[in-house]
C-alpha positions as CSV (number, residue, x, y, z in Angstrom):
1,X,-36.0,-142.9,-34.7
2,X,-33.7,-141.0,-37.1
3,X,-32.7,-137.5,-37.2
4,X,-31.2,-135.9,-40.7
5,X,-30.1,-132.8,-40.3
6,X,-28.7,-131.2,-43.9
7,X,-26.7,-127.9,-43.8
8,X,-25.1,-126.0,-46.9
9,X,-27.3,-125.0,-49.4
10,X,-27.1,-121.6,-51.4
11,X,-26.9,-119.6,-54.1
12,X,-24.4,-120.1,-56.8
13,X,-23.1,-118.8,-59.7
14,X,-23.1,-121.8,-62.8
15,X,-20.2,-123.7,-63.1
16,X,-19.7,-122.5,-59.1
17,X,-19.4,-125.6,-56.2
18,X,-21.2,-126.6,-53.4
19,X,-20.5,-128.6,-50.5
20,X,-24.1,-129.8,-48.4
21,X,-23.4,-132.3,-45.3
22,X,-25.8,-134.2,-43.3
23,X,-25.7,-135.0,-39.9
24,X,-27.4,-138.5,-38.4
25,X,-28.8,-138.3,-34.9
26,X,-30.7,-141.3,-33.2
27,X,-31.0,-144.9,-33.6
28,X,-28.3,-144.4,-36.1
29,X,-27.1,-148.3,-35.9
30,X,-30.3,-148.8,-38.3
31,X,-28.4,-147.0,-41.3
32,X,-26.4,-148.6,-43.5
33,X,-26.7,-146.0,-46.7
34,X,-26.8,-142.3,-46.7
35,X,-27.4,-140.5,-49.6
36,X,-29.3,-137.5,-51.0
37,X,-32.4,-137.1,-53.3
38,X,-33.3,-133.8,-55.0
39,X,-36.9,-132.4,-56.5
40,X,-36.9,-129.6,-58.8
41,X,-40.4,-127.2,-59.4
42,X,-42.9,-129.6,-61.2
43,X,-40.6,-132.6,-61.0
44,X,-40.4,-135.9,-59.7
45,X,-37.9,-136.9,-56.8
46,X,-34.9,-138.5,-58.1
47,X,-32.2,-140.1,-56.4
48,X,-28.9,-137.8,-56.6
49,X,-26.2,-140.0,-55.3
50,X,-25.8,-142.7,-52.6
51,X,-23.5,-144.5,-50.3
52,X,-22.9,-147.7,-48.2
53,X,-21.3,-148.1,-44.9
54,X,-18.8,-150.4,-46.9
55,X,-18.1,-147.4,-49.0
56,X,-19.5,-148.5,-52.6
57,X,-21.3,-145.9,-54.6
58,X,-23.9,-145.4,-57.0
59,X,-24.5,-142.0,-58.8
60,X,-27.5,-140.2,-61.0
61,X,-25.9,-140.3,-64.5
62,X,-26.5,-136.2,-64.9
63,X,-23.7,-135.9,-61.8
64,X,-21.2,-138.6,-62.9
65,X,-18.0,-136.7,-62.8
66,X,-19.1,-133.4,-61.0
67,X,-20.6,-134.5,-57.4
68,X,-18.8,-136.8,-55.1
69,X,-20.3,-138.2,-52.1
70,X,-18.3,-139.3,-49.0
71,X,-19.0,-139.9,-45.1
72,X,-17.5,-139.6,-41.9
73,X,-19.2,-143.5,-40.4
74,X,-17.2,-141.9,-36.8
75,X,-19.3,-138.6,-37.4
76,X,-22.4,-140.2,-38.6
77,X,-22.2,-137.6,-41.6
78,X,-22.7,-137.9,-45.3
79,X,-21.3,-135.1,-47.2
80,X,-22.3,-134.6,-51.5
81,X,-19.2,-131.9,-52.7
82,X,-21.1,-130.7,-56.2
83,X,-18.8,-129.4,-58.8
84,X,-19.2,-127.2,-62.3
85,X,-22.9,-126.8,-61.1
86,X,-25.6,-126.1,-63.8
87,X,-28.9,-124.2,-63.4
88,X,-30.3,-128.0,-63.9
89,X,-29.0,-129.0,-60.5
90,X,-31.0,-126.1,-59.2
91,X,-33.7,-128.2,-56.5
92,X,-34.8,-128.9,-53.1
93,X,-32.2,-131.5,-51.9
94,X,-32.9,-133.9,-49.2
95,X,-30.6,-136.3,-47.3
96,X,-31.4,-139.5,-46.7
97,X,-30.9,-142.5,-44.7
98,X,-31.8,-146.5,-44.5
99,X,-30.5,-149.5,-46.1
100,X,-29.3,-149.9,-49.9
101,X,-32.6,-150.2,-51.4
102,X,-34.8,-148.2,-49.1
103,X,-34.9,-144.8,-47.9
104,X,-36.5,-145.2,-44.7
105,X,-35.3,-141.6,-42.7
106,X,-35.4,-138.2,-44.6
107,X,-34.5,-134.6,-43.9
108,X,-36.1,-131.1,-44.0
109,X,-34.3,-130.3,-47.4
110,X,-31.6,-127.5,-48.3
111,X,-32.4,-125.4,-51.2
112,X,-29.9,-125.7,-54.0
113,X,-30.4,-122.6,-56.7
114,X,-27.5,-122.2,-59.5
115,X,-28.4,-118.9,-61.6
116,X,-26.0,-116.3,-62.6
């Protein structure tokens, strides 16, 4: 099994940033992507950003340019840095873990709220 273990959340001011990390615990040698989904109030789930042990990428369209994601493979953490947040981007987010096409492990969720 797989712990996920997300920390960072908040409140922020639009156009603020955010930095939410994610901490693997476990049979961790069964992930090859991290990553992090979000759901907002009467939404679907939708997948925010992800990354491969190898380091390739693949991003929402709505937070090209503004959110990076990066990990630490030696600290088994994914990290998602948010820039020039908008009250869209307001949602439950959730880290993830599994292999490129399926996310098999998930955590509690950190709530993200942008309002002014």
């Amino acid at each position: 099994q797989v712990q996920l273990v997300e920390s960072g959340g908040g409140l922020v001011q639009p156009g603020g940033s955010l930095r939410l990390s994610c901490a693997a615990s476990g049979s961790i040698l069964s992930i090859n992507t991290m990553g992090w989904y979000r759901q907002a109030p009467m939404k679907q789930r939708e997948l925010v950003a992800k990354i491969a042990q190898s380091g390739i990428t693949k991003y929402a369209d709505s937070v090209k340019g503004r959110f990076t994601i990066s990990r630490d493979n030696a600290k088994n953490t994914v990290y998602l840095q948010m820039n020039s947040l908008k009250p869209e981007d307001t949602a439950v987010y959730y880290c993830i873990g599994g292999n490129w096409f399926n996310a098999d492990y998930w955590g509690q969720g950190t709530q993200v709220t942008v309002s002014s």
